[in-house]
MDTraj code that builds the backbone (N, CA, C; nanometers):
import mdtraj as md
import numpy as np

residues = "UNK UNK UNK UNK UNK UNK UNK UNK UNK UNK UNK UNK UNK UNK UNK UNK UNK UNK UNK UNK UNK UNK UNK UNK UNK UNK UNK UNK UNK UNK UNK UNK UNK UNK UNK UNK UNK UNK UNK UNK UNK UNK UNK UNK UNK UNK UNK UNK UNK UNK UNK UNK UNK UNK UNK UNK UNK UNK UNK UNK UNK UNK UNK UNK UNK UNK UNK UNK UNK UNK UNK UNK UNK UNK UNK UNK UNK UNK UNK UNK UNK UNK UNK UNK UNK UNK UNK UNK UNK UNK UNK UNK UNK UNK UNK UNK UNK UNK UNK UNK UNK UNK UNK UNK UNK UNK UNK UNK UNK UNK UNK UNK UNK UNK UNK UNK UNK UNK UNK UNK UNK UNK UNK UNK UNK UNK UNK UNK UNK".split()
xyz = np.array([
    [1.6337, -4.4837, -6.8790],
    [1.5164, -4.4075, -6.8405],
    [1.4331, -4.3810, -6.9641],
    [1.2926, -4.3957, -6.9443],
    [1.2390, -4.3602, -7.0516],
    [1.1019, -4.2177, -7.0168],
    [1.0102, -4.2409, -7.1240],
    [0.9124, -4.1940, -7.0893],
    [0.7933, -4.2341, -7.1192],
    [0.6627, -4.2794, -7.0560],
    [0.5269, -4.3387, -7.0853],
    [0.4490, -4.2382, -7.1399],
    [0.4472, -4.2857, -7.2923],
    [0.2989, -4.2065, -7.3672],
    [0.2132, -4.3003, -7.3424],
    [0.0877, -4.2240, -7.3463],
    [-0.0722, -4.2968, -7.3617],
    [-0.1183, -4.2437, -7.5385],
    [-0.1692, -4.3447, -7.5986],
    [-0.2393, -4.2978, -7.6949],
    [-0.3750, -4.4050, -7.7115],
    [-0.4414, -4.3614, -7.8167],
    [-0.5759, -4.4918, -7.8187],
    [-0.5694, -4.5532, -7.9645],
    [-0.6201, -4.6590, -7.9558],
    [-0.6399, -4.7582, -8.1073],
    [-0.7953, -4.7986, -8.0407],
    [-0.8479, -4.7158, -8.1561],
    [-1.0273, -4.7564, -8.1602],
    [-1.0701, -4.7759, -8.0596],
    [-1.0509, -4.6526, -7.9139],
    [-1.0866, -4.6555, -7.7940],
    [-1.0068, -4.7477, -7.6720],
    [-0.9379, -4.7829, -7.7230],
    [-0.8214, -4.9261, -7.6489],
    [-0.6760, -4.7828, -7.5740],
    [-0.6302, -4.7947, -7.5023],
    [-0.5724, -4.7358, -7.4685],
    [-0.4276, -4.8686, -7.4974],
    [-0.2945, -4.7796, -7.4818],
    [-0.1963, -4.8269, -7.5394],
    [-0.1147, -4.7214, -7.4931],
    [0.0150, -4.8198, -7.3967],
    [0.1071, -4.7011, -7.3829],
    [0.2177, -4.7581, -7.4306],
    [0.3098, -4.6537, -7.4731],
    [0.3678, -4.6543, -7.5596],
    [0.5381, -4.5947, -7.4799],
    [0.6399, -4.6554, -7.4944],
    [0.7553, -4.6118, -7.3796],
    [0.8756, -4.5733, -7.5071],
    [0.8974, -4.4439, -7.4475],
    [1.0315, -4.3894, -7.5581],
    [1.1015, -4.3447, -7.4857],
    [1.2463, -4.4486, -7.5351],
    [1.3682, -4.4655, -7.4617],
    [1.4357, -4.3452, -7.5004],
    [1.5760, -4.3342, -7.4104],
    [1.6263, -4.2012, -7.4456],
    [1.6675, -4.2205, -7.5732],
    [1.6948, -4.3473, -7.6617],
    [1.7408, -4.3003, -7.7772],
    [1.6609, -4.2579, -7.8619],
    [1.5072, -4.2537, -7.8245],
    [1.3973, -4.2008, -7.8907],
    [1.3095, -4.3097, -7.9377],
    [1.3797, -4.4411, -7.9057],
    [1.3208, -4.5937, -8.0141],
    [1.1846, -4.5903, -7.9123],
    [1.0619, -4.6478, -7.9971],
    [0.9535, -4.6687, -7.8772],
    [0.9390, -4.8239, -7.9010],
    [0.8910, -4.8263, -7.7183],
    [0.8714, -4.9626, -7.7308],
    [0.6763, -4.9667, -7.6919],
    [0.6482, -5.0812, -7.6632],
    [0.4943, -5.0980, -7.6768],
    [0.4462, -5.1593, -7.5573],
    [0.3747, -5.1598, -7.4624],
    [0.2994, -5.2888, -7.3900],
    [0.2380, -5.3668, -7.4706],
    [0.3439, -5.4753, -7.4256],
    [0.2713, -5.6214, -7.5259],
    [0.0552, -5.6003, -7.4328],
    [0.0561, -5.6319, -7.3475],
    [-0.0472, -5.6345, -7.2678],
    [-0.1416, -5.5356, -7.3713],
    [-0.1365, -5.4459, -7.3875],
    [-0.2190, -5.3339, -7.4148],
    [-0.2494, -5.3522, -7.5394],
    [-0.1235, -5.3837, -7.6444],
    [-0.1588, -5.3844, -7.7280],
    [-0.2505, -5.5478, -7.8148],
    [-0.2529, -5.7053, -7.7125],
    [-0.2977, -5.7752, -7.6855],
    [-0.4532, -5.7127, -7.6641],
    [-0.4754, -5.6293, -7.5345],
    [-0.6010, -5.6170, -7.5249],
    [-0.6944, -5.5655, -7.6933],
    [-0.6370, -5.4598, -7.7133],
    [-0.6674, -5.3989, -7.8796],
    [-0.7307, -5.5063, -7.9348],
    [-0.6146, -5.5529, -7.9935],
    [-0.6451, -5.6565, -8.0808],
    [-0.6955, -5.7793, -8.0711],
    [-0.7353, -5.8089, -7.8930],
    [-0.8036, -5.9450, -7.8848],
    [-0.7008, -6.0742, -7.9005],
    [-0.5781, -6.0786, -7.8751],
    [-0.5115, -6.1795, -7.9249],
    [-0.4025, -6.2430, -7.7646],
    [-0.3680, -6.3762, -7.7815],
    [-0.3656, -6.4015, -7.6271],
    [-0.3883, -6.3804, -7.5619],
    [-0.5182, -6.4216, -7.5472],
    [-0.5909, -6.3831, -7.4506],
    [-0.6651, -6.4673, -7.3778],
    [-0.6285, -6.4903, -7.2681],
    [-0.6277, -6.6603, -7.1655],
    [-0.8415, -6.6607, -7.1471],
    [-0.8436, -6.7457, -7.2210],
    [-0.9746, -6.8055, -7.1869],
    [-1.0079, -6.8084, -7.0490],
    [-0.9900, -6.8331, -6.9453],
    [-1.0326, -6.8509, -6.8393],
    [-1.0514, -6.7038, -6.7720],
    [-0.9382, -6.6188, -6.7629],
    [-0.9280, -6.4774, -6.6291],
    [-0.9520, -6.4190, -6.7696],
    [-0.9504, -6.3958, -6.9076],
    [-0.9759, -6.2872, -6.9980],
    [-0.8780, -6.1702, -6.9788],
    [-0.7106, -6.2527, -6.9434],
    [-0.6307, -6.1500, -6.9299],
    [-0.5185, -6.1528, -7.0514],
    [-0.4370, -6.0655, -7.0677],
    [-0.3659, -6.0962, -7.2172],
    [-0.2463, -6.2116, -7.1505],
    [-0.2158, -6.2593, -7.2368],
    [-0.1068, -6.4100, -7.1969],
    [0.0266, -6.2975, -7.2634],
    [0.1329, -6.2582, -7.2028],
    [0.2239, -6.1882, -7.3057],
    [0.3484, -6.2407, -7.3118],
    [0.3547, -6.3887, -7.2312],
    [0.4676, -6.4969, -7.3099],
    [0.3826, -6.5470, -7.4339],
    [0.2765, -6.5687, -7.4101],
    [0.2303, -6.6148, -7.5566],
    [0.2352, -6.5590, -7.6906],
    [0.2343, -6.4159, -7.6399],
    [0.2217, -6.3138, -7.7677],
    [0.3478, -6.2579, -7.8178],
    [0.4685, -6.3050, -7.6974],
    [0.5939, -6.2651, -7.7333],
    [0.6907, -6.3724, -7.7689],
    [0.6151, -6.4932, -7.7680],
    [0.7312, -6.6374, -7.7909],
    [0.7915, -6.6684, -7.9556],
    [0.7763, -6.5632, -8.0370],
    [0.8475, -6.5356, -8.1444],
    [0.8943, -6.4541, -8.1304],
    [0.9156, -6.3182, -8.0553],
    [0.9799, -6.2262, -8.0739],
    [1.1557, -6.2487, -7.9909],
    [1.1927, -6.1648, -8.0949],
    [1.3817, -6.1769, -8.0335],
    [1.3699, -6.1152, -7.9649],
    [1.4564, -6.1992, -7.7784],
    [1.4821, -6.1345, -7.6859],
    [1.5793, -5.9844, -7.6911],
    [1.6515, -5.9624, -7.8165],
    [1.6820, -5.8528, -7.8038],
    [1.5386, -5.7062, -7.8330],
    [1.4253, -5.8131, -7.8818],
    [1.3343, -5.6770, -7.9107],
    [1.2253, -5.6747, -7.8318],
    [1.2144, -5.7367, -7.6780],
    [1.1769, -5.7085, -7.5553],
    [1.2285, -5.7425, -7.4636],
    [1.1517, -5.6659, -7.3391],
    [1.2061, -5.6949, -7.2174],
    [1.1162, -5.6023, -7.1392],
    [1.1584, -5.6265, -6.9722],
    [1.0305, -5.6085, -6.8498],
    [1.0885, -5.4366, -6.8112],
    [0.9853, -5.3811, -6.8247],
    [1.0329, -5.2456, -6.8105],
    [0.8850, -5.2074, -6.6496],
    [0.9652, -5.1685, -6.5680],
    [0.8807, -5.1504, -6.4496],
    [0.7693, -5.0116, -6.4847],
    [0.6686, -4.9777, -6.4787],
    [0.5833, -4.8866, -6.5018],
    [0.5217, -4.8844, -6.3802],
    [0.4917, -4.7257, -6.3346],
    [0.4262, -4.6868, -6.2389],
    [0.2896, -4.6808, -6.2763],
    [0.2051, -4.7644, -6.1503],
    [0.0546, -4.7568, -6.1364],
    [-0.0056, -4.7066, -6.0482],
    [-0.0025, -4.5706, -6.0043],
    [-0.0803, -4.5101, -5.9347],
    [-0.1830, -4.5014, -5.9021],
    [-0.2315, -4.5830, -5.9574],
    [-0.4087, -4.5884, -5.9462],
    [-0.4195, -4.7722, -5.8128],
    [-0.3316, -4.8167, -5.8501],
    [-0.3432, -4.9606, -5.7463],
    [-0.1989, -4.8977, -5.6751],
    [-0.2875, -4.8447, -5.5311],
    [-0.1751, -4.7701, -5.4577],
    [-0.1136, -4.8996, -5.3549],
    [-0.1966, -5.0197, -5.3500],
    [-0.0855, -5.1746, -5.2757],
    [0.0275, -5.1885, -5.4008],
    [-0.0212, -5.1711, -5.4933],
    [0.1284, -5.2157, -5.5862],
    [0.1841, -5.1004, -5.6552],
    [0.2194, -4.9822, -5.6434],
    [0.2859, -4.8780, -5.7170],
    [0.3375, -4.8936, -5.8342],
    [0.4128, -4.9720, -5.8281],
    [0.4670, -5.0254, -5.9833],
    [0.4390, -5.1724, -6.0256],
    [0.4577, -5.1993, -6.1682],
    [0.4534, -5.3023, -6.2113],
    [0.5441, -5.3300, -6.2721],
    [0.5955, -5.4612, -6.3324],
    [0.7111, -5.4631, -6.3912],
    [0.6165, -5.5068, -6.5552],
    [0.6197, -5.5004, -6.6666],
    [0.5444, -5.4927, -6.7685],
    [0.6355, -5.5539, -6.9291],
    [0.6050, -5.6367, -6.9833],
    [0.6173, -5.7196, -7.1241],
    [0.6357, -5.5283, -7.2067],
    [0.7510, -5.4845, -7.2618],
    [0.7390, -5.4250, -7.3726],
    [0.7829, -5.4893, -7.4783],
    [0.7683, -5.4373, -7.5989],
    [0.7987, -5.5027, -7.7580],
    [0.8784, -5.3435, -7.8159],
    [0.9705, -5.3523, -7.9083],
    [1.0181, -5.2567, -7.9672],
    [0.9197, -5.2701, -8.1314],
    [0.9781, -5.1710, -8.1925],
    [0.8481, -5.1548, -8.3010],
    [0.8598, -5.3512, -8.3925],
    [1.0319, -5.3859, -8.4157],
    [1.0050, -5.4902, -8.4825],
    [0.9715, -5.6020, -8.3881],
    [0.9202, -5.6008, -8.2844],
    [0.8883, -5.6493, -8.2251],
    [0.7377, -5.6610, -8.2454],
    [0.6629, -5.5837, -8.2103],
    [0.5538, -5.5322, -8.2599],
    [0.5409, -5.5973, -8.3825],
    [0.5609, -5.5894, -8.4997],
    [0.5503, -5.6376, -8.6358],
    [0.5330, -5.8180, -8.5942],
    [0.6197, -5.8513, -8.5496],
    [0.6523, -5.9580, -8.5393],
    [0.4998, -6.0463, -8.4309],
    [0.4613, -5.9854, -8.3619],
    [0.3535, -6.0355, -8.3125],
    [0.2402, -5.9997, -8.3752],
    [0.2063, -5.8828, -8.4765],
    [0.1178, -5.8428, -8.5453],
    [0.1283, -5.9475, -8.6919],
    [0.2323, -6.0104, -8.7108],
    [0.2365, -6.0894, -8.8603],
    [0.1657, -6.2152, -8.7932],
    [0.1171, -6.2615, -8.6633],
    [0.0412, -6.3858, -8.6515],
    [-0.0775, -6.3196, -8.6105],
    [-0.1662, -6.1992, -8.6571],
    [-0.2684, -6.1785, -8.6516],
    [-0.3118, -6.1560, -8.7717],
    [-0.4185, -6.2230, -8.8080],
    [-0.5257, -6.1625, -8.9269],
    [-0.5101, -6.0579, -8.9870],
    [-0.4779, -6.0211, -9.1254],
    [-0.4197, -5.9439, -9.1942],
    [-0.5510, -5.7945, -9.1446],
    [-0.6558, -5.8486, -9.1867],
    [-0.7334, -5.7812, -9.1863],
    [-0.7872, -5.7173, -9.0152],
    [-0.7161, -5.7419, -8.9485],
    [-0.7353, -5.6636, -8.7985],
    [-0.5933, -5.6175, -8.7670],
    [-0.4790, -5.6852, -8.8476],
    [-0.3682, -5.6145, -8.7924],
    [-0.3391, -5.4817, -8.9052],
    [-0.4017, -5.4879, -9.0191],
    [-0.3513, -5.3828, -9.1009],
    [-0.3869, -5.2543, -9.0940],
    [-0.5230, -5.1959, -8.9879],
    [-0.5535, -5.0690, -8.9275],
    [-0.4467, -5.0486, -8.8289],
    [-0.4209, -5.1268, -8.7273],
    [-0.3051, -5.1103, -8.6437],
    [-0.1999, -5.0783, -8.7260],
    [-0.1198, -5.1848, -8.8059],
    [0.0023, -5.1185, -8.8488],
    [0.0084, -4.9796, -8.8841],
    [-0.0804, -5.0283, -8.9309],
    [-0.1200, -4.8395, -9.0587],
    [-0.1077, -4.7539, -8.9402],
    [-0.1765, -4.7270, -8.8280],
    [-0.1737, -4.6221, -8.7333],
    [-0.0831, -4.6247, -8.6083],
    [0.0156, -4.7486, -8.6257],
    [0.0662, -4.7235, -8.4603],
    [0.1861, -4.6564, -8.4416],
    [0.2130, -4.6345, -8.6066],
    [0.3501, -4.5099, -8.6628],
    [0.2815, -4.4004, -8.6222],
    [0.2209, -4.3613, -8.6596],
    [0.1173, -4.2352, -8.6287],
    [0.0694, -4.2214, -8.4571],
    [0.0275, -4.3316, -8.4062],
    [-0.0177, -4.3219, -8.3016],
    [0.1260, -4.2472, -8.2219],
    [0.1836, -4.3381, -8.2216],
    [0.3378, -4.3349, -8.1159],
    [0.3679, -4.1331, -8.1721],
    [0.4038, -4.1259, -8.2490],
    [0.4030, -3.9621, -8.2634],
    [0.2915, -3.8892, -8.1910],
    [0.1932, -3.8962, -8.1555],
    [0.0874, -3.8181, -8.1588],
    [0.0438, -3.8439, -7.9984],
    [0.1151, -3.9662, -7.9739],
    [0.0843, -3.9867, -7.7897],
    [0.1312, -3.8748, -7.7115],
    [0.0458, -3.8512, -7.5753],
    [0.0271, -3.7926, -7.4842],
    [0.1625, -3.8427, -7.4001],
    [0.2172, -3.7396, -7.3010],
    [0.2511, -3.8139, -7.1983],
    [0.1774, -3.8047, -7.1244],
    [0.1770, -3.9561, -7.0284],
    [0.1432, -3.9873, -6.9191],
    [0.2214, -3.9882, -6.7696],
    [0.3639, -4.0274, -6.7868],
    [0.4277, -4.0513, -6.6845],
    [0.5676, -3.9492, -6.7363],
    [0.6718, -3.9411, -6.6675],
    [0.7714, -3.8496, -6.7026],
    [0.9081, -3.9102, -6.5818],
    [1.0188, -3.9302, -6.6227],
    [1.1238, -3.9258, -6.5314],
    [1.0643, -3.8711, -6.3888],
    [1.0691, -3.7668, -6.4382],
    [1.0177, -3.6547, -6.2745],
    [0.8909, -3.7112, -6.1699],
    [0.8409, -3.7965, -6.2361],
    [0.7497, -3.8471, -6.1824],
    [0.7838, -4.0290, -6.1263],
    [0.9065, -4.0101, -6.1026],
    [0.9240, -4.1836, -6.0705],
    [0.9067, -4.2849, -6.1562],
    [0.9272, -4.2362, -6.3219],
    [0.9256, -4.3872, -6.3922],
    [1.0680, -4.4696, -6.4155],
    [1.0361, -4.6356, -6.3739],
    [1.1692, -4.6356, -6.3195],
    [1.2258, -4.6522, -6.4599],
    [1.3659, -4.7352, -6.4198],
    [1.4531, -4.7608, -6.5819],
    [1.4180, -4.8963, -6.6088],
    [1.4722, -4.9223, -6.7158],
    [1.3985, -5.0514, -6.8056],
    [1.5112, -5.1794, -6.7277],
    [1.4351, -5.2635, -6.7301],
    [1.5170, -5.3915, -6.7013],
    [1.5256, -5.4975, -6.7995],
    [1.6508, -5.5897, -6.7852],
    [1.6536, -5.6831, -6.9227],
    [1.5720, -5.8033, -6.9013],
    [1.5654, -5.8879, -7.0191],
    [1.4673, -5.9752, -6.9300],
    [1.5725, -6.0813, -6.9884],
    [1.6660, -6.0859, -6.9108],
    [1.8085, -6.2153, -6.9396],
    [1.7671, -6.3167, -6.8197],
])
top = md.Topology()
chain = top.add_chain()
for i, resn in enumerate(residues, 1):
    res = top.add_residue(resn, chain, resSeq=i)
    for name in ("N", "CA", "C"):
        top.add_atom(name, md.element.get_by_symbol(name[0]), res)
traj = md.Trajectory(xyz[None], top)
């Protein structure tokens, strides 16, 4: 079980999921949108096998998140990254667009809001084996 923070990077929203052991993990998706990176030419949606096909399957996996706002689909099942995970898709971006992110997403992840809460139906994380 975890819990969904929201925080922002330069108006980009980014949620941010901290497991009970406290580790946070990231929406690859979100944090894709930010930074502009896999991002499928055609629908202008983030690609997040693309953005995760270096990262070790131990440092993601599909964690279901509630979407209340698209009440036909309640939940989604969603690409997270753990922080070296994160690194690891941020080292094939441009030093110079990933180095405001790095710099702030230590900071960000502390300073996030919650959004969603156990109590509120967020489900538990699934592996992506």
């Amino acid at each position: 079980m975890g819990i969904v923070k929201m925080t922002e990077f330069e108006g980009c929203p980014i949620r941010i999921v901290e497991q009970d052991d406290q580790s946070k993990w990231y929406v690859t998706a979100d944090v894709c949108r930010c930074l502009g990176i896999a991002i499928n030419s055609r629908t202008g949606k983030p690609n997040v096998t693309v953005a995760t096909r270096d990262v070790d399957d131990q440092h993601k996996q599909k964690y279901r998140i509630e979407t209340p706002e698209n009440p036909k689909n309640p939940w989604i099942d969603m690409m997270i990254v753990s922080q070296l995970g994160l690194d690891t898709i941020l080292n094939e971006v441009a030093e110079a667009r990933a180095l405001p992110f790095k710099t702030r997403y230590f900071q960000a992840s502390s300073a996030a809001r919650t959004v969603h809460s156990p109590e509120h139906g967020l489900a538990q994380s699934q592996s992506n084996t």
